[in-house]
N, C-alpha and C positions, 0 to 999 in steps of 0.2 A: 831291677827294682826301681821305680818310678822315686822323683825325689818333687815331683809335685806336693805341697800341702793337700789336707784332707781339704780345708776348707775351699781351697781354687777350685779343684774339681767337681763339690757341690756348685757353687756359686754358676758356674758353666752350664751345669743338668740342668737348675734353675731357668736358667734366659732362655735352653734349649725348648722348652716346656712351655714358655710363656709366648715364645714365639710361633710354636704348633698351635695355640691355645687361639692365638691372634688369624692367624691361618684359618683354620676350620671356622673361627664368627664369622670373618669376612667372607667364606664362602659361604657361608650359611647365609650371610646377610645376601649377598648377589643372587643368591638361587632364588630369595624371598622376593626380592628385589623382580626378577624377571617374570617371577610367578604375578605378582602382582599388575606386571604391565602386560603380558598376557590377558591374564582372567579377567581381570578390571579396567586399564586404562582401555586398551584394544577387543577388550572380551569378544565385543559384538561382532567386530569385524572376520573373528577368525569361530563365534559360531557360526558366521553365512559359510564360511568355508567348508566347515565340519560338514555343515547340513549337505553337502553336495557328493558327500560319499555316503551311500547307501548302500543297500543290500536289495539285489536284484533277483528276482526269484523266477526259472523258467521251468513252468508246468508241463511234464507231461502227461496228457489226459489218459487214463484206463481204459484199458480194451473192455467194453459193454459186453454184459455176458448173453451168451444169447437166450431165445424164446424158441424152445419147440415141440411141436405137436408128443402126441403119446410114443411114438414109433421112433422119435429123434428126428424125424424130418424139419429143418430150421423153419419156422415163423418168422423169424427179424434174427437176424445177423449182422456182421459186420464185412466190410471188405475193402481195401486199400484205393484210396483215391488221389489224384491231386487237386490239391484244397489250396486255393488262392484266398491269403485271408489280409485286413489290413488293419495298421495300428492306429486308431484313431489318434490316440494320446499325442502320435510323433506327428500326422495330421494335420492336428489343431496348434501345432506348432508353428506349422508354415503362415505363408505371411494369405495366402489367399486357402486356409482350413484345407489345404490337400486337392484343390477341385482340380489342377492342371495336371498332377499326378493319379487321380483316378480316372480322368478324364482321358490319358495313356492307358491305362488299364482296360478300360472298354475299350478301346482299338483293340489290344493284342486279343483280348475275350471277344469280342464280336461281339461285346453286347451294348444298350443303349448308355450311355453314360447317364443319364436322370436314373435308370433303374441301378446302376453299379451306386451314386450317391445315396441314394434312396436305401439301399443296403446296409449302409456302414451308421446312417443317421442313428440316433436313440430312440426307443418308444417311448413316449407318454399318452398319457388320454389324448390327447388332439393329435397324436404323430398317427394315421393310419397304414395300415401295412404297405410293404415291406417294411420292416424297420428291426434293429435289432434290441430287445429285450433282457439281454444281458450283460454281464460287467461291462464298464467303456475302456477299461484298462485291462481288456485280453484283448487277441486278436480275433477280428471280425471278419468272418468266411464269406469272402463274396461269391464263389463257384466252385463245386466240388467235385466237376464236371472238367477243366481244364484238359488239354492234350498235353502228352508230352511237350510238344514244340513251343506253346505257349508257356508253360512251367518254364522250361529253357531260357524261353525269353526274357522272362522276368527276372530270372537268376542272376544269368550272363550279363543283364543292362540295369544292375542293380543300382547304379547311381542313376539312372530313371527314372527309377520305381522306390524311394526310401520309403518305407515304414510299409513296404509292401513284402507278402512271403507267398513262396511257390513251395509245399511239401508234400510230399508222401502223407496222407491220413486216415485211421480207421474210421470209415465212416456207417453211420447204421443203415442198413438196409432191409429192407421187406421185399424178401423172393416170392410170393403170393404160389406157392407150389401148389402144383392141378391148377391154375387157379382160384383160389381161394385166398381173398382180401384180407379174412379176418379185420379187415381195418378199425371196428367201434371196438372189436373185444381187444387188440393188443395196443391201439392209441398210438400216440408217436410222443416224439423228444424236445425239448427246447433251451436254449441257454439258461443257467440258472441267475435269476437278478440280483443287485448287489443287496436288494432286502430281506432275499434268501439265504444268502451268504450270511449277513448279519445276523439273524435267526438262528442261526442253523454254527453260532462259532463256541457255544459252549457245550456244543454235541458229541457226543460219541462220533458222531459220523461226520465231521465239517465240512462245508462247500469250500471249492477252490474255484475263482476266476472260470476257468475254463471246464469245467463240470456241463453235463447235461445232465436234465432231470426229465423224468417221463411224465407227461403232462397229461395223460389220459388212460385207461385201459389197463392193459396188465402191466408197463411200461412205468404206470405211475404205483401200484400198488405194492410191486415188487420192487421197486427204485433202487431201495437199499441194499437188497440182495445182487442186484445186477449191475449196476455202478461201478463197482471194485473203486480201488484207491488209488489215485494219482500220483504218480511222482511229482516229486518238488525236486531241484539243486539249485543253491542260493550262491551267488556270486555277490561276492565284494564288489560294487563300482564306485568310478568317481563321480564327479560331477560332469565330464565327458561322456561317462559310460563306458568308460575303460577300467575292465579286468584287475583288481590288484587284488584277486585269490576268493578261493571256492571256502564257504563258510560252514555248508552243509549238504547230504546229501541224502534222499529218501527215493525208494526204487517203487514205479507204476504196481500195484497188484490189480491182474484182471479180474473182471465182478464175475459172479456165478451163473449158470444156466438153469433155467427155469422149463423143468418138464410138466407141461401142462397134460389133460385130461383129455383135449381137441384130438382128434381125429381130422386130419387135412384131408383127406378124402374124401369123409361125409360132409367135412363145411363146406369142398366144394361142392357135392350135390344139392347142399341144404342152399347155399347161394342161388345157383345155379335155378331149383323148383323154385324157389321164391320168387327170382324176378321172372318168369318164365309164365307163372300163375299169376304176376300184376298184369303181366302183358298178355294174358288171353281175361281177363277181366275188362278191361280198357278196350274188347271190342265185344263186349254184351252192354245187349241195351237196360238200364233202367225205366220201368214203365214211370216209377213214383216221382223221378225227376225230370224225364222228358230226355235225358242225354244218358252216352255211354256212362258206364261204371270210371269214375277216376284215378280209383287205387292207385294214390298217391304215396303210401308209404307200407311197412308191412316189417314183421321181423318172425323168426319162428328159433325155435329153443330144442335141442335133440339131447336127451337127459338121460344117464344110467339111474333106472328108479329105483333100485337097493342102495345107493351112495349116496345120488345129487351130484357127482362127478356131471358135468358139461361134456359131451363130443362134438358138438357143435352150436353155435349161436351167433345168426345170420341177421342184418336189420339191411333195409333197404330202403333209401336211396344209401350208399355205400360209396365211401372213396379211396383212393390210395392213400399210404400212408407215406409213401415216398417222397409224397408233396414237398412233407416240413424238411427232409435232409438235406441241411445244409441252409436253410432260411427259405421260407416259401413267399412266391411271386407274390405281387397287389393282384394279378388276374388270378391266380387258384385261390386267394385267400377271398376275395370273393367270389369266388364260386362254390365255395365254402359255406360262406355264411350268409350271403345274401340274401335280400327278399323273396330272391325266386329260386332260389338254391332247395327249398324243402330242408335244410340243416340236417346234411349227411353227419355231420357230426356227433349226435345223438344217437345213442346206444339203442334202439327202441322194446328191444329184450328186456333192459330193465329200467326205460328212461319215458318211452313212449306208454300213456295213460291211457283207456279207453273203460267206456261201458262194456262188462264182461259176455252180457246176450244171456243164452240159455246154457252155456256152458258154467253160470255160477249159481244154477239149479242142485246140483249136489251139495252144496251148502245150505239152500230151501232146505231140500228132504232132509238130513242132518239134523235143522233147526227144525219141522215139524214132528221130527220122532222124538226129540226132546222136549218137546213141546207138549208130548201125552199123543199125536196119532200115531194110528199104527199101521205100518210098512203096506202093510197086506191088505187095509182095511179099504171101503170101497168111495170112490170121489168122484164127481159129477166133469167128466170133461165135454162140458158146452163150447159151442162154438161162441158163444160170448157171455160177459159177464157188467151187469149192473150195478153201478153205486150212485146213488143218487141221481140219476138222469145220467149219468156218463157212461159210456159204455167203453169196458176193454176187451177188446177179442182176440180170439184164438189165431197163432199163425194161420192164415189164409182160410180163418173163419170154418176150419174143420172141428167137427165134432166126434166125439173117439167112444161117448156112452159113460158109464160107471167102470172107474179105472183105480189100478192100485198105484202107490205111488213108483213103484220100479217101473212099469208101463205107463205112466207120466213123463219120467226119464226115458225112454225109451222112442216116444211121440214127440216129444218135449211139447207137453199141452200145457199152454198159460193158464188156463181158468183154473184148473185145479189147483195150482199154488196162490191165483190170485184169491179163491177163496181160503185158501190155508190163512195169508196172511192177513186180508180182512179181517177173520175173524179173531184171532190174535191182537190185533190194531184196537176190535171193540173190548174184548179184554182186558186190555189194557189203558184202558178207556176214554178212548179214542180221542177226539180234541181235549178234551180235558184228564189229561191222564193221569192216574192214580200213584199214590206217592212214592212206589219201588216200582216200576212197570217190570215185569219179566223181560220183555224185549227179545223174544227169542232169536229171532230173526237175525236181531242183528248182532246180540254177543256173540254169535255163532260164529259170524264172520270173521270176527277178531280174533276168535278162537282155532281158526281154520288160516290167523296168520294176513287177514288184508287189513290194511290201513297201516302196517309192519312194516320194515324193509325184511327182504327176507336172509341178507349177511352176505351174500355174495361176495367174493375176495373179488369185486371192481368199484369202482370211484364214483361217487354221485350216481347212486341205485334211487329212486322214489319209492314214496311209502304207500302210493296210491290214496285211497281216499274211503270208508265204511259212514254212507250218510244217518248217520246215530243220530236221538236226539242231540246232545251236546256239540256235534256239529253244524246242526240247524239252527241254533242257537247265536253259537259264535259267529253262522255266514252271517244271518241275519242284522248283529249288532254290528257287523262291518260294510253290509249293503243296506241297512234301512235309508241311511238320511236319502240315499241318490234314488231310491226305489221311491218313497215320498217325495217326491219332487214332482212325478208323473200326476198330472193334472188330468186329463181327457188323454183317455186311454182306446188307442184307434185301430193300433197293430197288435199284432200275435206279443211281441216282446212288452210292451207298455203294457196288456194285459195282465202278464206273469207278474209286471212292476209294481202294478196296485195293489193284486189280490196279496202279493210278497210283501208290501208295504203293512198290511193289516194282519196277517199271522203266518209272516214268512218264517216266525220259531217257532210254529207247531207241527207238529207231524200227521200231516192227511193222511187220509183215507188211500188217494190217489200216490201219495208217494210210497207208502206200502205196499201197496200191490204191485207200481211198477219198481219197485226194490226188489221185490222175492224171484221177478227173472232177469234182472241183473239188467237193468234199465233204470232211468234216471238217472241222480249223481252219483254213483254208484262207480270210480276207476281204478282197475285194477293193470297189472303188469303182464306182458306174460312170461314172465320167471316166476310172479306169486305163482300164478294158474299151473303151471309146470310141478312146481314144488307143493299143490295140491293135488295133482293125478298123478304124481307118481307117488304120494304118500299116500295113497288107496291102495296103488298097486303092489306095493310093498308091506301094507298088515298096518297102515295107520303113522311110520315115522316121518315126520316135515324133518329133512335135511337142509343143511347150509349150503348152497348150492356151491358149489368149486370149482375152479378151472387149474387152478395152482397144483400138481401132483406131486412135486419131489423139487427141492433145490439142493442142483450137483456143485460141488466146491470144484472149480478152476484146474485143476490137475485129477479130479474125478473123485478123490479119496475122501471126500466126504458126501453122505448124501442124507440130506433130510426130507424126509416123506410127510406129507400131508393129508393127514388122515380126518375121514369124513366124519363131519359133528352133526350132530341134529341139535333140534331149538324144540323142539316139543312133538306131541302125540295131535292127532286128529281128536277132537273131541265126540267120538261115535263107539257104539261099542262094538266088539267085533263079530255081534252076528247082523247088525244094523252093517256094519262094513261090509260083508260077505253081500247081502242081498244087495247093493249100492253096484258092487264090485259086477254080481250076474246081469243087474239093471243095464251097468254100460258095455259089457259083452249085446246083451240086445240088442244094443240101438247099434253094432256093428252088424249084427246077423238077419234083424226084420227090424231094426227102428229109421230114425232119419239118416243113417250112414250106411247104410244096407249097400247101397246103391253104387259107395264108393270101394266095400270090400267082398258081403258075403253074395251080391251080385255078380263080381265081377271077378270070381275063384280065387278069393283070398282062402290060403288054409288055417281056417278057423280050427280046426282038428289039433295039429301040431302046430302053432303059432296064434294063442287065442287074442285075439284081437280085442279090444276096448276103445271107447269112443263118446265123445260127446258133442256135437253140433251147437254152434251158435250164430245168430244175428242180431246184431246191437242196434237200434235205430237211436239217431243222433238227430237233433234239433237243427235244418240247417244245413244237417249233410247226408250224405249219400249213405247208408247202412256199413257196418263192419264184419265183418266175416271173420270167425272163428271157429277153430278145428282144437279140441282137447283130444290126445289119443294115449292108448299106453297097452306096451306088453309086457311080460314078464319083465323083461330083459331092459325096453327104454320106454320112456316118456316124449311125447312130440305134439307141441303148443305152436300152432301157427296163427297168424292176424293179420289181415290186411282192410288196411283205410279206406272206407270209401270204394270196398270191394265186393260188395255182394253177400251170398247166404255163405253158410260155414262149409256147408258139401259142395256147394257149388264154386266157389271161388278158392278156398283152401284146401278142399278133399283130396284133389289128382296131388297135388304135390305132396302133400303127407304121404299119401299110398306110393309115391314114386321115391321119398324118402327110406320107407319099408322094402319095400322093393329090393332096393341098394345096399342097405342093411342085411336083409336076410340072405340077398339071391332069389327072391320069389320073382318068374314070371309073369306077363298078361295072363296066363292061362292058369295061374298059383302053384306052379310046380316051382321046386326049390331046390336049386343047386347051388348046390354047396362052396363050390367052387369060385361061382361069379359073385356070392358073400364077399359084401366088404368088412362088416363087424358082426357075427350075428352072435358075437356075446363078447360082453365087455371085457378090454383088454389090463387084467389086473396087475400084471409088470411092468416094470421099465424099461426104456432100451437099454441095448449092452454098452460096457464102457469097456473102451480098450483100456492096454495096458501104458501107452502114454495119456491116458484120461480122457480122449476125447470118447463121445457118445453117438453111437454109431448109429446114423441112419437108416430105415430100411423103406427102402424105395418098390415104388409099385408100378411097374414098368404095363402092365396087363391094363391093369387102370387107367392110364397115360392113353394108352390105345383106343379104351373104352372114348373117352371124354374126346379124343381128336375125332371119332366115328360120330359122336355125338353136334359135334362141331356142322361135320358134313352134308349130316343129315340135317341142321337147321337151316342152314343155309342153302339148302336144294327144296327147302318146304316139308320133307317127311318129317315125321311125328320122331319123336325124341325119348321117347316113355322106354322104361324095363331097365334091370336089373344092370349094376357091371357087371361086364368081363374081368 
């Protein structure tokens, strides 16, 4: 038992307590104390510090999904390359911006050093290509083309080469299988910019640095579906750029593949007749110019006409698409786009405009049977026709007698639609016209879908052009002052300028008549035209043309099918449609195409044939050639620039499209066997059971197109059916 007092032992606890109390302020006070010389006295100094540890982020790009035809045979794929790419960022560090480091680099690459520079620079308006376009803060692929030994080199003498990389990369590629470019319909790739990036960050879908986006064609329409999502892993660095820990981490997902509607084996025939038909154009003469035919440019359209599904869609002049991978040269980029290039880069399917010729005469007869005539009733085809002193005449000035209008379509005789719409024009009362004009003519048009885009799942389609009043109009108030400027008027053009000056927004006489055979301002596409004859062939529905069929999910277990829309009805009724429908069977069997099928043992019997002929005459240039056709089964719209009549410069290649399609002969017998589609293919390919989508190759075909090969090049004719 303690003999301490109560009170000592208080008195003790006390000082023990005040002494802890004393303790804790003064650390409190010194913590305060350091905080404060920290944060405040030295804040600044040891934010520059902070700021030098960041978070370093390394993208791995998505494997691109691919593109391929109906069958599974690839369009654009991808395939492992070595990709020499360089860092600007660490670059523009150096004390002379990297130029003796990449200047190394074109040694081991063999290539020129100004062109390696030239690579890595930034685009803007005045930077002309090469140049790179995207983030400055990824790395920038100067060859994706390197050898192993080169890769090696770079690797192995990496203090050489700083801010330079040698890797393994999925890069995108276009196998052009048969041959067949596809090049306008599937577009190519390019760095996404950092404006994109910015755009594109409160998106469901956000760009990363190292992203490409498809810049053109199905490439760019489908982006988001075939993209797939990038890996990120973000590392802790310091201000050195050394490591002090992984902060997060997100895994690559590959993008999806795109089973398109194409048919690689017709695109490559449809290719193939197209340039094949410019170049026997190019050696017939023109009398009206004095020189050969120039068919300059040309595209043609091979269409399932109960869908609007696409199997092929051909424009020419045509490029590779291979070009862009991986940054395209300053020589292909202008050859690209240059003055003298003809701009392969335009779609001409649905990008190239033209006067329609006689092939936008079913839209006439349409607009005259709504108009009150009647189909069957009887019409004066003169070899020429008078409006006021002017005379417009009949192709080559033939006369055909008292004709219906199916046997109008048949002839394809101008006078009788130019008196259709004369008289129509006075109706509607003529220069000075009456305050609702009916306009048959031309709501028709609109009606039948031109002046439209007609939806096509691709990028920058045109709307073509329907010269309406209110079009006339609007040119006018946008060409008067420069049209009045024309003082003495000496030339063919300064003529148009003055009489244009004084009532270039009224609708003559003369621009009506040559409207109703698809002459004057009058341009249309040939996807519209497409997506007209095949909606006759089909009972009247205009379809959204498709090339998109199915998007497969990445391990295959998903697959979304894209099913074909329409946009509207034919404005005709269906016994008007029927007799339209027998009119262009006609002009296959005794009209202006005779010569190209029921001449030459097409089997009209089982495979009925349709057809409509045109020639466009252009102000200035050489005539344009168009070919309308359609069977039950496809639609087939060819045009060539500055190529002569529709039979005669487009005919053999359409017929040799058919051909290859059915298996018909020169002699029109039809085996079945050397058919390459002779009805459209309404499945998709198979998908294994690890999800890829299987291929099916056409090894017979392959044979066909190398025999074909042989035979051009030894001079034999090239024409008939595959094998």
């Amino acid at each position: 038992m303690s003999n301490i007092p109560e009170t000592g032992r208080t008195t003790r606890v006390t000082i023990r307590l005040v002494a802890l109390q004393i303790l804790v302020v003064s650390l409190l006070l010194t913590l305060g104390g350091r905080l404060w010389y920290l944060q405040v006295r030295n804040g600044d100094e040891y934010q520059k510090k902070a700021a030098g540890n960041h978070v370093q982020q390394v993208v791995k790009p998505a494997v691109r999904g691919s593109i391929l035809d109906a069958r599974g045979v690839p369009l654009a794929d991808n395939e492992t390359r070595l990709v020499v790419s360089a860092s600007r960022s660490r670059l523009m560090r150096m004390d002379d911006g990297g130029k003796a480091v990449l200047g190394r680099v074109a040694e081991v690459l063999d290539m020129p050093a100004a062109e390696v520079r030239k690579r890595v620079r930034l685009c803007n308006a005045e930077t002309p290509k090469p140049c790179w376009n995207g983030s400055p803060y990824q790395p920038i692929p100067i060859t994706d083309e390197a050898t192993t030994q080169q890769a090696l080199t770079i690797r192995e003498r990496s203090e050489d080469f700083p801010g330079i990389t040698a890797e393994p990369t999925a890069v995108r590629r276009y196998p052009a299988p048969y041959g067949a470019q596809t090049s306008q319909v599937l577009g190519y790739l390019s760095p996404v910019t950092d404006e994109e990036i910015k755009e594109a960050e409160d998106s469901d879908s956000p760009f990363l640095p190292a992203d490409q986006i498809g810049r053109s064609g199905l490439e760019r329409s489908y982006n988001e579906a075939l993209r797939g999502d990038s890996g990120v892993t973000r590392y802790e660095v310091d201000k050195l750029g050394r490591v002090m820990g992984q902060a997060e981490s997100e895994r690559a997902e590959a993008g999806s593949s795109l089973v398109t509607s194409l048919d690689a084996r017709v695109q490559a025939v449809a290719e193939r007749e197209l340039l094949k038909a410019m170049k026997e154009a190019r050696k017939n003469f023109d009398d009206n110019t004095g020189r050969n035919y120039e068919a300059d440019a040309g595209a043609v359209v091979v269409m399932e006409s109960k869908t609007g599904r696409v199997v092929a869609m051909a424009s020419n002049p045509e490029y590779d698409p291979n070009a862009w991978v991986g940054g395209i040269s300053a020589k292909e980029y202008d050859k690209l786009t240059g003055k003298d290039s003809n701009y392969p880069l335009i779609n001409r399917a649905i990008q190239g405009m033209a006067a329609p010729g006689s092939i936008f005469k079913v839209i006439s007869t349409a607009a005259a049977v709504k108009a009150g005539y009647d189909f069957n009733g009887s019409y004066n085809c003169s070899s020429s026709y008078n409006i006021g002193g002017q005379v417009f005449k009949n192709y080559e000035s033939q006369s055909f007698g008292m004709i219906d209008l199916g046997r109008a379509l048949e002839v394809s005789c101008d006078t009788v639609f130019y008196r259709l719409a004369h008289q129509e024009w006075k109706k509607d009362g003529g220069m000075d016209p009456v305050k609702n004009p009916d306009d048959w003519f031309y709501k028709t048009a609109h009606q039948f879908g031109l002046g439209e885009e007609t939806g096509i799942d691709l990028p920058n389609e045109v709307e073509g052009r329907v010269p309406d009043r209110q079009w006339k109009k609007d040119y006018w108030k946008a060409n008067k002052d420069q049209w009045c400027k024309v003082k003495d008027a000496e030339t063919y053009a300064e003529k148009i300028a003055k009489e244009n000056c004084v009532s270039g927004m009224k609708m003559r006489a003369g621009d009506s008549v040559n409207y109703s055979i698809g002459q004057g301002d009058t341009l249309v596409t040939p996807i519209q035209m497409a997506v007209i004859y095949s909606a006759i062939s089909n009972g009247g529905t205009m379809y959204d043309p498709t090339i998109g069929k199915a998007v497969v999910s990445p391990d295959g277990s998903g697959v979304k099918e894209i099913e074909p829309e329409a946009h509207g009805k034919l404005p005709v009724s269906r016994k008007t449609l029927r007799q339209m429908d027998q009119a262009l069977a006609g002009v296959a069997t005794r009209g202006t195409a005779a010569w190209r099928f029921a001449d030459t043992g097409w089997p009209q019997e089982k495979i009925p044939m349709h057809a409509k002929t045109g020639t466009a005459e252009v102000h200035g240039k050489q005539t344009t050639s168009w070919f309308a056709t359609y069977t039950d089964e496809y639609t087939i719209v060819m045009t060539i620039s500055q190529g002569g009549t529709g039979s005669g410069a487009s005919g053999p290649a359409v017929r040799n499209i058919y051909d290859a399609l059915y298996g018909v002969d020169d002699d029109g017998t039809i085996h079945k066997k050397k058919a390459l589609l002779p009805e459209p293919d309404k499945s998709l390919p198979k998908i294994n059971a690890n999800g890829q989508i299987v291929a099916e190759q056409d090894k017979a075909f392959e044979k066909w197109l190398a025999r074909q090969d042989e035979e051009a090049e030894s001079g034999e004719s090239g024409d008939g059916g595959a094998e």
